[in-house]
C-alpha positions as CSV (number, residue, x, y, z in Angstrom):
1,X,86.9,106.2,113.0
2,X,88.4,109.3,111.2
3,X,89.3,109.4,107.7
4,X,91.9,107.5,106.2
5,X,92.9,111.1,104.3
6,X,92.2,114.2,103.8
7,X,93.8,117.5,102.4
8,X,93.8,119.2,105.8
9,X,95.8,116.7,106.6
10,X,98.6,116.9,103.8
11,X,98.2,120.8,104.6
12,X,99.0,120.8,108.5
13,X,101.4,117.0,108.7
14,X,104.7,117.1,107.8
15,X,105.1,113.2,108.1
16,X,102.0,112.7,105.3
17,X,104.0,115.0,103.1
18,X,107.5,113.4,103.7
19,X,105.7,109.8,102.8
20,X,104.2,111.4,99.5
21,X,107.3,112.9,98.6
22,X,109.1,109.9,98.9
23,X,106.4,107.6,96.9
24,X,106.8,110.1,94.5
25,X,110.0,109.7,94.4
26,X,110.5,106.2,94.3
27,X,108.3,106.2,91.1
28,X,110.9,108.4,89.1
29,X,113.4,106.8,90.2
30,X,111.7,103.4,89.7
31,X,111.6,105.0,85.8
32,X,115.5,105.5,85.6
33,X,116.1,102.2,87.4
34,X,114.4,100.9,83.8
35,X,115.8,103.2,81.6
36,X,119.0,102.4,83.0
37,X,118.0,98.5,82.4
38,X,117.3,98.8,78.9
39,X,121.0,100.5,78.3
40,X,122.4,98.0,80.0
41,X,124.1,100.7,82.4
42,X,124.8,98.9,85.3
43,X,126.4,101.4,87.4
44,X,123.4,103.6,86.7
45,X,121.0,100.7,87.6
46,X,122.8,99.9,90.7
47,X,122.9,103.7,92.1
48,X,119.4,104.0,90.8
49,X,118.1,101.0,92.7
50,X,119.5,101.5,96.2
51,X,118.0,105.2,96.0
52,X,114.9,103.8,95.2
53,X,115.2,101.3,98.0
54,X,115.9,103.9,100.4
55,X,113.1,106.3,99.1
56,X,110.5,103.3,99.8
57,X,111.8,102.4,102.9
58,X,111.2,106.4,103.9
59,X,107.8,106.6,102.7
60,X,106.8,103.8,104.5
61,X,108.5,104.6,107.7
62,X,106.6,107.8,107.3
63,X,103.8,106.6,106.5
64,X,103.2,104.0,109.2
65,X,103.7,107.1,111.8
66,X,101.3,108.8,110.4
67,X,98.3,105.8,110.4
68,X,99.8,105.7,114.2
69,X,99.2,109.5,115.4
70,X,96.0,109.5,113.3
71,X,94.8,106.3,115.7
72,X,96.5,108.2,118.8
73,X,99.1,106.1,119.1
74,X,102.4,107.1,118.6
């Protein structure tokens, strides 16, 4: 069974470093989703929360082909 992860990995697979991009990401944006809460900016809130949907959606579309080629799958 290989690793789960590794750093060789995040150095030579695009798709590992598309999925970390997007988690990180979805964490900022998860931050101005709040922010945007507490100011009652709903405009900013709404924007802020389908990007973060999207973002999420992209890391784990990403991330689920990764776990597949690692078990030679995909």
């Amino acid at each position: 069974m290989p690793k789960p992860f590794s750093i060789k990995d995040f150095a030579t697979n695009a798709r590992l470093r598309w999925a970390v991009l997007a988690l990180v990401l979805s964490v900022v944006v998860l931050i101005v989703f709040i922010d945007c809460l507490q100011t009652e900016n709903t405009r900013c809130a709404a924007i802020s929360g389908i990007v973060g949907v999207m973002s999420l959606c992209v890391a784990t579309w990403h991330g689920l082909i990764y776990i597949a080629q690692r078990r030679g799958g995909y």
